[in-house]
N, CA and C atoms as a LAMMPS dump frame, in Angstrom:
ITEM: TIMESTEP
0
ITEM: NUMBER OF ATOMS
612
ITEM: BOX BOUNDS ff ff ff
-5.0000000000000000e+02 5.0000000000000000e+02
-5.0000000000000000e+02 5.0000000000000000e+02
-5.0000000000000000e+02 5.0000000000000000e+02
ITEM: ATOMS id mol type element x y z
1 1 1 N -312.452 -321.857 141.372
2 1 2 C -311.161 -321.556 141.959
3 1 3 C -311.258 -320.229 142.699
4 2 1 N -310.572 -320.401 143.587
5 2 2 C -310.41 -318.874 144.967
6 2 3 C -309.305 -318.765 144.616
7 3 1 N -309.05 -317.017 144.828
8 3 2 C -307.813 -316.466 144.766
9 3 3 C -307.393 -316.297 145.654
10 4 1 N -305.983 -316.852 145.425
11 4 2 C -304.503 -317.211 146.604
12 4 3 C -304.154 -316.457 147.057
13 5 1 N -305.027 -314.97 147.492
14 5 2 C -304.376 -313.526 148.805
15 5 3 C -305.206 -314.203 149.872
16 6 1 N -305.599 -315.145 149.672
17 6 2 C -306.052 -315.96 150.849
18 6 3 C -306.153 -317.394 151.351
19 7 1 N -305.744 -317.644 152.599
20 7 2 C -305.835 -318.434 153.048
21 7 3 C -306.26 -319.56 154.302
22 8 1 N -307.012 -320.278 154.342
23 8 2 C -307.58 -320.996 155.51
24 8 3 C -306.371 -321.319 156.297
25 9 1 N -306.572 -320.832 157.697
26 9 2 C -305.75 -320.893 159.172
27 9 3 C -306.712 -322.252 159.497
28 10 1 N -307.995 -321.247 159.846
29 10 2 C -308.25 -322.355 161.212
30 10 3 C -310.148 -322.647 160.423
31 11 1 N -310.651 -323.707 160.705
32 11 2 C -311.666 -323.519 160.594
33 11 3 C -312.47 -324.653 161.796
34 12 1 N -313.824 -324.072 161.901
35 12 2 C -314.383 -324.411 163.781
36 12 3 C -316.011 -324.678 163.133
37 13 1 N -316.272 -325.337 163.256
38 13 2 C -317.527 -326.345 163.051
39 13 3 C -318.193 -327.2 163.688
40 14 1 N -320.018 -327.655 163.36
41 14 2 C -320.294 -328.81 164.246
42 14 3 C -320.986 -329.806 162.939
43 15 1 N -321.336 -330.515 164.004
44 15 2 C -321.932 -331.8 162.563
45 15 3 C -323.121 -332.527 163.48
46 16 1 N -323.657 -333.094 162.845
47 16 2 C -324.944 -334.105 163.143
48 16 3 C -324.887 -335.58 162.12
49 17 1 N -325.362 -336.41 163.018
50 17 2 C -325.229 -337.669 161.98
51 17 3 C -325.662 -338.88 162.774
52 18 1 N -325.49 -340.275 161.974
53 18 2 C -326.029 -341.324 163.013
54 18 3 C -324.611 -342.135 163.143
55 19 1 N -324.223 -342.956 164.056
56 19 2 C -323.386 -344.318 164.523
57 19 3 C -324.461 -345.409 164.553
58 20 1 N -323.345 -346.302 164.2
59 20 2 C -324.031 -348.049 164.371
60 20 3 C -322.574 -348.521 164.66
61 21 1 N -322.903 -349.488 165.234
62 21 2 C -322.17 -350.88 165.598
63 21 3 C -321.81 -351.823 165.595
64 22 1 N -320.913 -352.814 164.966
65 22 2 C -320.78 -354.04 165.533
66 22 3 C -321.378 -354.543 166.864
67 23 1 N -321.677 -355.701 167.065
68 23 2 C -321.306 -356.29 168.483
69 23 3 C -320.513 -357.115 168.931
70 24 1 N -320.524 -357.214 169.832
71 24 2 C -319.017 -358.436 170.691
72 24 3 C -319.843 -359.685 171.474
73 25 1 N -319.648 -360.744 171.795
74 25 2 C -319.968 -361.889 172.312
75 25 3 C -319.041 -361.968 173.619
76 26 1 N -320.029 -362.74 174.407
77 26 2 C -319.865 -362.79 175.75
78 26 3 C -319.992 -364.133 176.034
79 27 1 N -318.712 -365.271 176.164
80 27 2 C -318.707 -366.887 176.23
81 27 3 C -319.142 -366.936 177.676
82 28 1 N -319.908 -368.212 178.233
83 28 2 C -319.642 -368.637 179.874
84 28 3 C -320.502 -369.734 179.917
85 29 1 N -320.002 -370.396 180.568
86 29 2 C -320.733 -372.057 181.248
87 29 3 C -321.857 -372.243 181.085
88 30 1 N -322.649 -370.582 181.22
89 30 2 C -324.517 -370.574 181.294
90 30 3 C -325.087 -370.697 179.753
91 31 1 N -323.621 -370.21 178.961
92 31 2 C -324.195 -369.857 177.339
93 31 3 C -323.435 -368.889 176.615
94 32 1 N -323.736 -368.378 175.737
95 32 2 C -323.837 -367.037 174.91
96 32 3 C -324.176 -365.859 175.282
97 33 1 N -323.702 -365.202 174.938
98 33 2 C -324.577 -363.67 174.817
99 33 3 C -323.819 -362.588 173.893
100 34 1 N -324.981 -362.104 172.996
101 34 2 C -324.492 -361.306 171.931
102 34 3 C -324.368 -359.776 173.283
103 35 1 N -323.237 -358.932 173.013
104 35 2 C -323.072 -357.963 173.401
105 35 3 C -322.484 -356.809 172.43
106 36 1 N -323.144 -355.502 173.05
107 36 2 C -322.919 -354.219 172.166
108 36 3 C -323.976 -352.845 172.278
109 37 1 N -323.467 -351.614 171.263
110 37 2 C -324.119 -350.899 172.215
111 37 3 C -325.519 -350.364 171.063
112 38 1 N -326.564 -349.593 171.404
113 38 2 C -327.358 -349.231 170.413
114 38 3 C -327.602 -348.788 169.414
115 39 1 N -327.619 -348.087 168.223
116 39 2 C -327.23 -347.752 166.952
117 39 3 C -328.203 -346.337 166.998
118 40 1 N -327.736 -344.981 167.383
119 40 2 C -328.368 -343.985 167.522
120 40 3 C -327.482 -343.122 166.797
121 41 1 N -328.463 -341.673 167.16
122 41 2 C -327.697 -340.243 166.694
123 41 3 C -326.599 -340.199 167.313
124 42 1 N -325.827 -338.867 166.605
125 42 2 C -324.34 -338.946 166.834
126 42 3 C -324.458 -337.092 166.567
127 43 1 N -323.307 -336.265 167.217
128 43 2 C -323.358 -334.662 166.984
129 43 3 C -322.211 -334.256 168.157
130 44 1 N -321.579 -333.338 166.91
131 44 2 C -320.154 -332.908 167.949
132 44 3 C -319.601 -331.447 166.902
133 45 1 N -318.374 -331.347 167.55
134 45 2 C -318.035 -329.896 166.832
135 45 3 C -315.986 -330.73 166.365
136 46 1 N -315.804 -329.576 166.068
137 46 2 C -314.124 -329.965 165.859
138 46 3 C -313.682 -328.476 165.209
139 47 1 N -312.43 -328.483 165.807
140 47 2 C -311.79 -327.606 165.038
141 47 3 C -310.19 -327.949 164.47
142 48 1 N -310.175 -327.128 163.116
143 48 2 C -309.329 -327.835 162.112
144 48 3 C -308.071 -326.388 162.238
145 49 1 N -306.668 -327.038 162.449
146 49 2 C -305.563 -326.193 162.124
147 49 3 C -305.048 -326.36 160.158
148 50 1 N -305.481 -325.228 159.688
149 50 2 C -305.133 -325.819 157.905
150 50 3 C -303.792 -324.814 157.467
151 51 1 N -303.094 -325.225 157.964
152 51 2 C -301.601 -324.021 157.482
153 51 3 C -300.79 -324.612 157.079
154 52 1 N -301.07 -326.184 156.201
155 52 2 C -300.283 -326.691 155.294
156 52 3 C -301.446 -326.765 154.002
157 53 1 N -301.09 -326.652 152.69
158 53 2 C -301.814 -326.7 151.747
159 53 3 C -303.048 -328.275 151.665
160 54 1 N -302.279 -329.217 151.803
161 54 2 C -302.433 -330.598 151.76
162 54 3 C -302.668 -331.494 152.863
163 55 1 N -302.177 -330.96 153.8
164 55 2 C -302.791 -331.85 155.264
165 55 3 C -302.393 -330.755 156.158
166 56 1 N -304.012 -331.402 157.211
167 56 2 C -304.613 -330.547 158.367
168 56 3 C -304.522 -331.266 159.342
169 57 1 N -304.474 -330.454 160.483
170 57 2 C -304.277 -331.476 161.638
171 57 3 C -306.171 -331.222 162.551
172 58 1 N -306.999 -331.752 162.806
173 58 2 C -308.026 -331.598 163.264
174 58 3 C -308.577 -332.48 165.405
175 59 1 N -308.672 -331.325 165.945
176 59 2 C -309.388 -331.592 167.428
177 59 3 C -310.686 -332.718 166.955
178 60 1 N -311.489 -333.195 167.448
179 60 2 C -312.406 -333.562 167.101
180 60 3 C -313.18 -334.182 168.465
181 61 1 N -314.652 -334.333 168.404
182 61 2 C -315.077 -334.191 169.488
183 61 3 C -316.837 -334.635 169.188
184 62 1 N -316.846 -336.131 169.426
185 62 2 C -318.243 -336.711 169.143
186 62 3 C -318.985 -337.399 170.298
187 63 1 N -320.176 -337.2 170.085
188 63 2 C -321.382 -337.538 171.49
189 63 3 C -322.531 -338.164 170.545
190 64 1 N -322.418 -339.542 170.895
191 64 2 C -323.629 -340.345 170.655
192 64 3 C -324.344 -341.221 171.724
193 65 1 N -325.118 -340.86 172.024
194 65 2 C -326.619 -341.431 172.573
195 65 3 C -326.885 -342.843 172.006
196 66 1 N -326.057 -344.177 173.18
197 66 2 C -326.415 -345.788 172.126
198 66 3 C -325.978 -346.232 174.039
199 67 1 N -327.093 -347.464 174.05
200 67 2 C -327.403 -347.821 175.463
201 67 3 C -326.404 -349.429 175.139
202 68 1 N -325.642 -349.518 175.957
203 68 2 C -324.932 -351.006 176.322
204 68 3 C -326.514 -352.145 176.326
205 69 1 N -326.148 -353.436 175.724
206 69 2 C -327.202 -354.003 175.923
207 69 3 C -326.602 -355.698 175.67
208 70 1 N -327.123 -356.528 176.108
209 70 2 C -326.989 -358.057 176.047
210 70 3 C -328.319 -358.531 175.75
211 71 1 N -328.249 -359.69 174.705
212 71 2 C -329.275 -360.386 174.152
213 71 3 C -328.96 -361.722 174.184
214 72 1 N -329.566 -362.53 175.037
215 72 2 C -329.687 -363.714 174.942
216 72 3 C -331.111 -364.637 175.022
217 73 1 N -331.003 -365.395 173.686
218 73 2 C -331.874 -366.566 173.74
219 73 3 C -332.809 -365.776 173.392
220 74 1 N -332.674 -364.824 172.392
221 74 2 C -333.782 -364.261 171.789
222 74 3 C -334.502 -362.828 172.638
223 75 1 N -333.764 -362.837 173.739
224 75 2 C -334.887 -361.577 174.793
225 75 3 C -333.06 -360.56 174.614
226 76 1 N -333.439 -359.467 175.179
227 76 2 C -332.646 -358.013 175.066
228 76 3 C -332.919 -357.421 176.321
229 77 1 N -331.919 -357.359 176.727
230 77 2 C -331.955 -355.834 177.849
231 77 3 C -330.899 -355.173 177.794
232 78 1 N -331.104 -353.886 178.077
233 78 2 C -330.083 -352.648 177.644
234 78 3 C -330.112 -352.018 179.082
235 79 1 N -329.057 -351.126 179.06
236 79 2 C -329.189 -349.61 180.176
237 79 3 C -328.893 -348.529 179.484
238 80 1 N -329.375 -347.2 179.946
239 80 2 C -329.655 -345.998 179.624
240 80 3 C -327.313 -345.837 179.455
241 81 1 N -327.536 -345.389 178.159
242 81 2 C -325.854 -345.157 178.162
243 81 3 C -325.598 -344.082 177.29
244 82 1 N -324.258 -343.263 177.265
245 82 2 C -323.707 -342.892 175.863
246 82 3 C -322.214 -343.144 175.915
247 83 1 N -321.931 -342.367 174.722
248 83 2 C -320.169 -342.362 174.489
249 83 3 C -320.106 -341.03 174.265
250 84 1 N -318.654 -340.507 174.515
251 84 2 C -317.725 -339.172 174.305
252 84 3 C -316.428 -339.632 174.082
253 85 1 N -316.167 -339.12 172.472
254 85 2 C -315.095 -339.052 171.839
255 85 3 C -314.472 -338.166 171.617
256 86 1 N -313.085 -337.99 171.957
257 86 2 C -312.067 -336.924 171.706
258 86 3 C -310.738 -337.699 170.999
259 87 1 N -311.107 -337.02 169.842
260 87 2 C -309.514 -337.291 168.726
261 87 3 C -309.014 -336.345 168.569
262 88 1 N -307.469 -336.727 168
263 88 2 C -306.787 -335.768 167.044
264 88 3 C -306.695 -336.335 165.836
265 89 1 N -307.002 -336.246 164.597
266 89 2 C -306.942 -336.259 163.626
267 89 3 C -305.996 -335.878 162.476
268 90 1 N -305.263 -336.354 161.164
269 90 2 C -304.474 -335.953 160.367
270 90 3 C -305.397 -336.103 159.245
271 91 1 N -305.812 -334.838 158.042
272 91 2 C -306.663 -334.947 157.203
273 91 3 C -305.79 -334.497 155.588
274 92 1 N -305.872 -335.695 155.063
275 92 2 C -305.023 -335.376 153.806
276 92 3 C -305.968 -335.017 152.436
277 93 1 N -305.867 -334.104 152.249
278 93 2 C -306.675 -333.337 151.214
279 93 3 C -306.041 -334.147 149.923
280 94 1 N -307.142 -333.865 148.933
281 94 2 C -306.966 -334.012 147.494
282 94 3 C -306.465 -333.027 146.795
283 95 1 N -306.912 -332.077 147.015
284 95 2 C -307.082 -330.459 146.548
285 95 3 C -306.393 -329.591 147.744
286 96 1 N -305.582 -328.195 146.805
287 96 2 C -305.117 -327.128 148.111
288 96 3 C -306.368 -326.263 148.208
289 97 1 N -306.45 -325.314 149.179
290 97 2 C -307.31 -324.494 149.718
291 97 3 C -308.333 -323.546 148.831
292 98 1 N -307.246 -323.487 147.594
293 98 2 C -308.196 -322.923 146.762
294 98 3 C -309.261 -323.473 146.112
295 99 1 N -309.099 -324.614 146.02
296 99 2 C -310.447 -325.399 145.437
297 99 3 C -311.66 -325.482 146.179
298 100 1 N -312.931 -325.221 145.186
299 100 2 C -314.318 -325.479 146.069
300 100 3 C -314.173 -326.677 146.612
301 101 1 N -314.194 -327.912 146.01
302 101 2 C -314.419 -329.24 146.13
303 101 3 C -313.056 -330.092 146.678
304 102 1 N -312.969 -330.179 147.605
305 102 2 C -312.027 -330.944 148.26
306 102 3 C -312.211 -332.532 149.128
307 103 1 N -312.069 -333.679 148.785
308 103 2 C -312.118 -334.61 149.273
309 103 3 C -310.598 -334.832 150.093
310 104 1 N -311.143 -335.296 151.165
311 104 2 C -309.813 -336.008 151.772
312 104 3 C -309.817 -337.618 152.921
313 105 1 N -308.795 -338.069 153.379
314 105 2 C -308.655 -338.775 154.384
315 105 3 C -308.042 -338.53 155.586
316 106 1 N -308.289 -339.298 156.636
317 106 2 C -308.455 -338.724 157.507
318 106 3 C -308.307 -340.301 158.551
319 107 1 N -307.255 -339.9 159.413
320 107 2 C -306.478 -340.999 160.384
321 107 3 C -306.689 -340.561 161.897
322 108 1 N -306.534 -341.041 162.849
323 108 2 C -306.332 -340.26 164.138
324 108 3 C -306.375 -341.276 165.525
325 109 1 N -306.304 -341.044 166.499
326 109 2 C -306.334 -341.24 167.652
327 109 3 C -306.721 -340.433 168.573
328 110 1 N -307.472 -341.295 170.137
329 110 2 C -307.799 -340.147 171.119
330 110 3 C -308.319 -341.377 171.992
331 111 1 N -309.402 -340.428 172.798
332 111 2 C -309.839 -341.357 174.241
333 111 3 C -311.356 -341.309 173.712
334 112 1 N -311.987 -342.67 174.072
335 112 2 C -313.729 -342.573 174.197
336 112 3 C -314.247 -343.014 175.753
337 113 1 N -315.13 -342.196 176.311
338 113 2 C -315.801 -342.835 177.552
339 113 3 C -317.305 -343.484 176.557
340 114 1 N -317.077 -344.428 177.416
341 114 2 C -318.648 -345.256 177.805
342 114 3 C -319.367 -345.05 178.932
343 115 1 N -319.977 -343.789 179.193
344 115 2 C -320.759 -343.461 179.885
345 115 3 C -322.174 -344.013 180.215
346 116 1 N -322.251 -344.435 181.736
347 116 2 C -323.79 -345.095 182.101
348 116 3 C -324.368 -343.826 182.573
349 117 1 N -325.734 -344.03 181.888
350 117 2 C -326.558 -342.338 182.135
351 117 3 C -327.889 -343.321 183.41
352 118 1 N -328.297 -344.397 183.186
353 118 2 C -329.336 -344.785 183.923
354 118 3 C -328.611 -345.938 184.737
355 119 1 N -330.174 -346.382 186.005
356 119 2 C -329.531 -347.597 187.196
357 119 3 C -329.688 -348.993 186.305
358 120 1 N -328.866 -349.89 186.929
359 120 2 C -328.307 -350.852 186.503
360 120 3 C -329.85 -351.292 186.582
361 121 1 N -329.795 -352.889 185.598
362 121 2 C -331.204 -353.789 185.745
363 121 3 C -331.432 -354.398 187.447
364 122 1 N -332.555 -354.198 187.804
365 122 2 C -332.58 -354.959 189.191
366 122 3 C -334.059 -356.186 189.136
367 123 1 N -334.024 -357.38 188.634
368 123 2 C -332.504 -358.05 188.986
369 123 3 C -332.091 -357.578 187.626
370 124 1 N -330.937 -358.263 187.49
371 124 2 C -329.924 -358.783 186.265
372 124 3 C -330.906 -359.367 185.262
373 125 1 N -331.274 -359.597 184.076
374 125 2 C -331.514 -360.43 183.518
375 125 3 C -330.827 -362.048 183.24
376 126 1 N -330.039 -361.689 183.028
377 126 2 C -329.071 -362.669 182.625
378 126 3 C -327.822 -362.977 183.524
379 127 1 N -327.494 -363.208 184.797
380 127 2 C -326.728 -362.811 185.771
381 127 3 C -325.625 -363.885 185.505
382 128 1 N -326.344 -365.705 185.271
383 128 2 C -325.539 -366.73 184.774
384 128 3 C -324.483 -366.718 183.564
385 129 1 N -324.86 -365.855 182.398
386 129 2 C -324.199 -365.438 181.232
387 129 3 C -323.613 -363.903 181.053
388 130 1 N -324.062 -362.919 181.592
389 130 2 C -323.191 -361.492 181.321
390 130 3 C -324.163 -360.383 182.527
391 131 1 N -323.454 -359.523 182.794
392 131 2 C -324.081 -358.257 183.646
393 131 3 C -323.916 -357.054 182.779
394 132 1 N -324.966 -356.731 183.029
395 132 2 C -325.429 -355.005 182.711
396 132 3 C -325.057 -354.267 183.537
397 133 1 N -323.527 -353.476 183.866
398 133 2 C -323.163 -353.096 185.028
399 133 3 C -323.216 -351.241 185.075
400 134 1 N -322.806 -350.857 185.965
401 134 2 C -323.311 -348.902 185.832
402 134 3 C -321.937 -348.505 186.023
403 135 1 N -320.605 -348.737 185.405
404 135 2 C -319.684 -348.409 185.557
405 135 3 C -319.085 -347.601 184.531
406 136 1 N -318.467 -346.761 184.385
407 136 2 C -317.821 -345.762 183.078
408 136 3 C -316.969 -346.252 182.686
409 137 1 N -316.824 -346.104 181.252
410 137 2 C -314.997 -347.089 181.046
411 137 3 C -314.437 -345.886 179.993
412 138 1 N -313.229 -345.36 180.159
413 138 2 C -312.753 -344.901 179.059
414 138 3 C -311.444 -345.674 178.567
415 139 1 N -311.787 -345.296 177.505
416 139 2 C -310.698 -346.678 175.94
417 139 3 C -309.893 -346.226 175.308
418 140 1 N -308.888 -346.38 174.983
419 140 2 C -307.885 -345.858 173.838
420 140 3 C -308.906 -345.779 172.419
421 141 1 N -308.668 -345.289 171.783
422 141 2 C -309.939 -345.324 170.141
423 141 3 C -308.803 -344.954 169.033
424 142 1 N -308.999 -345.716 167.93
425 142 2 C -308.355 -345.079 166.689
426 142 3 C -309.401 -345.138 166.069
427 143 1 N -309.158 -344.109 165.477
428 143 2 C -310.483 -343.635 164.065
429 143 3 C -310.144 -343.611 162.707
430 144 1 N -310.584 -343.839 161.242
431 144 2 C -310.404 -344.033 159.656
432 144 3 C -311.175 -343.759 159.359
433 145 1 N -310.8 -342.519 158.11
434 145 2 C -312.445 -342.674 157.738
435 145 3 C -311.789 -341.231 156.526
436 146 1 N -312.871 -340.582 155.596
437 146 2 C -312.616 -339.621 154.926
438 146 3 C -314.075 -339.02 154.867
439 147 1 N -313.872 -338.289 153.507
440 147 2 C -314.878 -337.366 153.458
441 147 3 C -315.098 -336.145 152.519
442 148 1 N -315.735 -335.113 152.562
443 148 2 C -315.333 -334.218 151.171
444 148 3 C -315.472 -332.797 152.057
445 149 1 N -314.826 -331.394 151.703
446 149 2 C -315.223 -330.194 152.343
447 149 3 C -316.121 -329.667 150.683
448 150 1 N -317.138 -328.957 150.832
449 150 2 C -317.311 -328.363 149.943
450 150 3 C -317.197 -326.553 150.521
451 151 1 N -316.727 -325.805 149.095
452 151 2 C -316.719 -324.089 149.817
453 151 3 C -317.646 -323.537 149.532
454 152 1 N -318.732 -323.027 150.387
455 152 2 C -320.044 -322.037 149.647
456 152 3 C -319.383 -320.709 149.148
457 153 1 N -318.544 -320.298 150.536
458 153 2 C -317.743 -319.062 149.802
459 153 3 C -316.629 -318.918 150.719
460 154 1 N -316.282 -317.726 150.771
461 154 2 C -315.005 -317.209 151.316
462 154 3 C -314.969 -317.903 153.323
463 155 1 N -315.896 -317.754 153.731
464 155 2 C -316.15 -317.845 154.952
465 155 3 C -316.666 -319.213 155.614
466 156 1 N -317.809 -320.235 154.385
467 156 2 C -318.646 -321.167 155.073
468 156 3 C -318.413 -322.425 154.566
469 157 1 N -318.326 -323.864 154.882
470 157 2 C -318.056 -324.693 154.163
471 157 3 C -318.873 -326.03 154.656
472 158 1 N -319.245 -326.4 153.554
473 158 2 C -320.324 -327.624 153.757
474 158 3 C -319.338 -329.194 154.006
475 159 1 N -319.821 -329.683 155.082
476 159 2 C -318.936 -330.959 155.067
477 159 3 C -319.364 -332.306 155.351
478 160 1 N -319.088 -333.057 154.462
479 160 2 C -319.699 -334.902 155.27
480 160 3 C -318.32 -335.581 155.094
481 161 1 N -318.602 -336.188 156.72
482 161 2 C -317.423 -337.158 157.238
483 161 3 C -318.34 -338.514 157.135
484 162 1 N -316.876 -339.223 157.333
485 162 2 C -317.604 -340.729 157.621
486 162 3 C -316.335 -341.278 158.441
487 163 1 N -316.467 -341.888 159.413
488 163 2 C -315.394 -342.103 160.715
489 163 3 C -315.862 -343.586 161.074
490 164 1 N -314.546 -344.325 161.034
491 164 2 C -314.919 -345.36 162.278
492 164 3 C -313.951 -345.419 163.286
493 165 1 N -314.891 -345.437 164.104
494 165 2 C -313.856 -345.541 165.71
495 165 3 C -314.275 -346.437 166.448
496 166 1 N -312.844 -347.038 166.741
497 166 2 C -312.306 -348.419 167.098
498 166 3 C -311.849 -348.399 168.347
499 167 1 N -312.715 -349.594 169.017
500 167 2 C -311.698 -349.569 170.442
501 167 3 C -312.226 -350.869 170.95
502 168 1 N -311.404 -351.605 172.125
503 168 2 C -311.783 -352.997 172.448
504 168 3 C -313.391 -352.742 173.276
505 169 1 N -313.25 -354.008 173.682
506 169 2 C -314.47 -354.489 174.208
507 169 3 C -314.746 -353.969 175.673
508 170 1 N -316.139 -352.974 175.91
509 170 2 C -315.841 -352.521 177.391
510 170 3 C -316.469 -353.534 178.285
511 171 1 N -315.762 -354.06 178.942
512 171 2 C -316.231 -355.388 179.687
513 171 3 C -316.674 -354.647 181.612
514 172 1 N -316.591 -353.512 181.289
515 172 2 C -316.872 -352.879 182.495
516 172 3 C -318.336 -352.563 182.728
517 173 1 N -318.994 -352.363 181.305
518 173 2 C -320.093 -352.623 181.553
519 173 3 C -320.866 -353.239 181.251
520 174 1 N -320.734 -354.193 180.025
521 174 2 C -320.667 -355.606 179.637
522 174 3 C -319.878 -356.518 180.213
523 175 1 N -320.334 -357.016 181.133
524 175 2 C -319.517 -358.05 182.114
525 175 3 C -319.657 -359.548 182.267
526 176 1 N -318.676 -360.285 181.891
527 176 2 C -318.582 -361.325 181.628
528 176 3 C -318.552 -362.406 183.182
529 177 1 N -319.62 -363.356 183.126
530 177 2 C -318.904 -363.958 184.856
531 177 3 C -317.676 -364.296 184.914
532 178 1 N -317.403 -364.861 186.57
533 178 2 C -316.095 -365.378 186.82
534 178 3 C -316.262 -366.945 185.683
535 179 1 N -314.595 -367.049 185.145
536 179 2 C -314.332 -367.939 184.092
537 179 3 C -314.844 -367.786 182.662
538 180 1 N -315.73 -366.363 182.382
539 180 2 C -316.626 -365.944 181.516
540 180 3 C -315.122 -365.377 180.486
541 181 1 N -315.496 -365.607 179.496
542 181 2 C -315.188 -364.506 178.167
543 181 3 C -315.475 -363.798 177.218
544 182 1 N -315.054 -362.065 177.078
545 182 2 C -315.623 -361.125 176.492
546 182 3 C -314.885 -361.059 175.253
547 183 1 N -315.559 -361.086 174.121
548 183 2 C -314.72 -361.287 172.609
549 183 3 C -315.244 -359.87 171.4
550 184 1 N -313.938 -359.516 171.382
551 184 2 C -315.138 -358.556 170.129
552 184 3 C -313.859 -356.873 170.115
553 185 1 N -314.155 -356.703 168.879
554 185 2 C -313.425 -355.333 168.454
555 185 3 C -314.646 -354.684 168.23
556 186 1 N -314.838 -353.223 169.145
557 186 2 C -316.164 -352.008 169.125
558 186 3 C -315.575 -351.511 167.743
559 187 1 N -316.747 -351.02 166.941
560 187 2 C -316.47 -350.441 165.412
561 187 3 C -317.921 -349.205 165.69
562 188 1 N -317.701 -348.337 165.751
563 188 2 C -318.445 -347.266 165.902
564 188 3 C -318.64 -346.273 164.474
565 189 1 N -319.011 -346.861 163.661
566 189 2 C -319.475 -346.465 162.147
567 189 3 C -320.5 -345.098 162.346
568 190 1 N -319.592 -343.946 161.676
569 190 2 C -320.315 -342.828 162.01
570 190 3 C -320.464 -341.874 160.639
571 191 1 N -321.791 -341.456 160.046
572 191 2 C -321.74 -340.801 159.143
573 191 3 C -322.686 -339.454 159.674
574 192 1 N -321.528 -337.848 159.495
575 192 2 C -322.054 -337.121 159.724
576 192 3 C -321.833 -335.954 158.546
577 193 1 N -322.982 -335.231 158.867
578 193 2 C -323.13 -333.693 157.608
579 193 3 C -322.922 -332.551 158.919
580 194 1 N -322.007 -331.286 158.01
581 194 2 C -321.548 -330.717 158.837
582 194 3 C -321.517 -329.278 157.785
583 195 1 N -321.343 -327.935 158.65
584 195 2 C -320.9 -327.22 158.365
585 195 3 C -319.743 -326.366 159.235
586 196 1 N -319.325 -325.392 158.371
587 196 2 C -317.917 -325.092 159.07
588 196 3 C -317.883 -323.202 159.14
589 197 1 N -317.578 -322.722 159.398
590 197 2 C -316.719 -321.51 159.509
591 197 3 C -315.321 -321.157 159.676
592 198 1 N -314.491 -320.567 158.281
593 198 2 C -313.01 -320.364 158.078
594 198 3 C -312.883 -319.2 158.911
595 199 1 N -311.68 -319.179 159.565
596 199 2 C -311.37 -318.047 159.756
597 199 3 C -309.986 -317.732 158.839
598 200 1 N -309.785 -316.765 157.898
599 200 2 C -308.89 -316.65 156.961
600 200 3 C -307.609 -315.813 157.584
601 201 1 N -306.543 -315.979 156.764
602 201 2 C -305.112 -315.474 157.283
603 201 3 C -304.679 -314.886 155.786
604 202 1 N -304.251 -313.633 155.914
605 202 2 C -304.354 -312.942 154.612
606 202 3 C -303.021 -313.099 154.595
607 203 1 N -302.657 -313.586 152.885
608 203 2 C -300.808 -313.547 152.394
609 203 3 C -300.134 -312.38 152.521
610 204 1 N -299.25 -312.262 152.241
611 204 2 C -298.837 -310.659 152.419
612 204 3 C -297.237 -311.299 151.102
């Protein structure tokens, strides 16, 4: 237990971790095609407003490196891609500020781009069933997920999240032909370890 002449305002942190994915299916006349994006590293920062005992309101701000890709009939082709996520977050603690060990949950909303970093396939692989296209899409995203803060001390705090962020199917760069259909809810499963820095607000 920490003594209550103090208290966490704000605290500003980054994290490292990996995402994986679901994928989405891509119907059309030619066939199938499994669609979705690569299952890579993940690393971002956030900063947390804590000036209620029990819930925080948190910025948040994630970059993972995962390439758009279509697989059909057993063969795969991808393009060079990432994502950028920006939430706001509501984080409901277990524990008030004074406790080392604090678990909480954690709700939110924000925007994700699907960023193309490399040139499209030339040709197409698959041109009859889905395109690999070089277009950016940004998505509405809701995110769920919790996690625990631990306190080393007055100043530093150890943290693992676990987030999923949700958003439809980007058919902008997974592209379905004319009469084609794109099916599928994106689930962006993210587990990251983090540390933090408080900046404290003294009681008076």
């Amino acid at each position: 237990m920490f003594s209550p002449c103090f208290a966490q305002e704000y605290e500003i942190g980054g994290f490292y971790g990996y995402g994986w994915y679901n994928s989405g299916t891509i119907f059309s006349s030619a066939g199938t095609a499994r669609a979705g994006i690569l299952n890579r590293f993940a690393a971002g920062a956030y900063l947390d407003d804590n000036r209620w005992s029990y819930v925080s309101g948190e910025l948040r701000y994630v970059y993972q490196d995962g390439h758009p890709y279509l697989k059909y009939n057993g063969m795969r082709a991808d393009i060079q891609g990432q994502s950028h996520t920006i939430t706001y977050d509501l984080l409901f603690h277990g524990n008030n500020e004074e406790r080392r060990f604090r678990p909480f949950a954690a709700i939110g909303a924000g925007a994700k781009g699907f960023l193309i970093a490399g040139p499209e396939p030339f040709p197409q692989p698959f041109p009859g069933v889905a395109t690999l296209n070089g277009n950016n899409q940004w998505k509405f995203v809701t995110d769920v997920g919790g996690g625990v803060k631990y306190r080393l001390n007055k100043y530093f705090l150890l943290r693992g999240d676990f987030r999923d962020y949700i958003t439809t199917f980007p058919s902008r760069e997974l592209t379905p032909p004319p009469h084609g259909t794109a099916r599928g809810v994106f689930n962006q499963f993210t587990v990251m370890l983090g540390i933090s820095y408080v900046l404290p607000e003294r009681r008076f």
